[in-house]
C-alpha positions in Angstrom: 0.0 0.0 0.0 1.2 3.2 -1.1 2.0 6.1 2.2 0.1 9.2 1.8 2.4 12.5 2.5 1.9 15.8 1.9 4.1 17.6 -1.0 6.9 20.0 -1.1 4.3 23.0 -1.4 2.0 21.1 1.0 4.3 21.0 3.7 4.9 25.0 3.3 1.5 26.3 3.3 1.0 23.9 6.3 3.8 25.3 7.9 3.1 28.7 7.0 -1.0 28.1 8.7 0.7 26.7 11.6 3.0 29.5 12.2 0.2 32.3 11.8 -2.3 29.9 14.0 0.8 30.0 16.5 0.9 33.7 16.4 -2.4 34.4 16.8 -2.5 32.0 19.9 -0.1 33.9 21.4 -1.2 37.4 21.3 -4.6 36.7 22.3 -3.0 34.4 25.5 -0.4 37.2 26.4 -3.5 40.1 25.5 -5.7 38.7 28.6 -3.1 39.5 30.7 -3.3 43.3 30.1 -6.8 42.9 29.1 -9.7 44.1 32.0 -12.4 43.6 30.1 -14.2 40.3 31.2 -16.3 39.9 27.8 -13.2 40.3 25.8 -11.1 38.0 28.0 -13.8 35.5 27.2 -14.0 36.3 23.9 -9.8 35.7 23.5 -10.1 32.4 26.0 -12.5 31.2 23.5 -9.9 32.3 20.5 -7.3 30.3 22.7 -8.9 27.0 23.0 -9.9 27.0 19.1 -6.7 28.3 18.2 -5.4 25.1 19.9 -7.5 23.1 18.5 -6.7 23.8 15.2 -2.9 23.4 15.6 -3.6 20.3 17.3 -5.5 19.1 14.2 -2.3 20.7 11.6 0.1 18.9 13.3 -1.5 15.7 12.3 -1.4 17.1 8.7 2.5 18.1 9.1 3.2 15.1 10.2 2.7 13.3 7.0 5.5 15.6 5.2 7.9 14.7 3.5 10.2 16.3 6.1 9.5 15.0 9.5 9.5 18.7 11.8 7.1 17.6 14.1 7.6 14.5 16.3 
């Protein structure tokens, strides 16, 4: 049976998603420290879990590149 992985270009734009996902998960977890607003500090707790969520579910994709980054 043939192994599925993702392409040279693949692996990029996955890496490039992950990276701005990353990013974004940061500001909004370092922003609720200054932040005293309880509605937005929701609003960017919510942004944090999702955020993780989604990097969890891109590492599963990076993981079948051709380059092994992620172990």
């Amino acid at each position: 049976m043939e192994k599925k992985s993702l392409g040279n270009h693949e692996t990029m734009e996955t890496h490039e998603v992950l990276n701005l996902k990353t990013v974004g998960l940061l500001k909004s977890k370092l922003m609720q420290g200054i932040c005293f607003d309880n509605d937005l500090k929701a609003l960017m707790e919510k942004n944090v879990q999702q955020s993780m969520a989604a990097i969890n579910e891109l590492r599963k994709f990076y993981k079948g590149a051709g380059t092994n980054y992620i172990k």
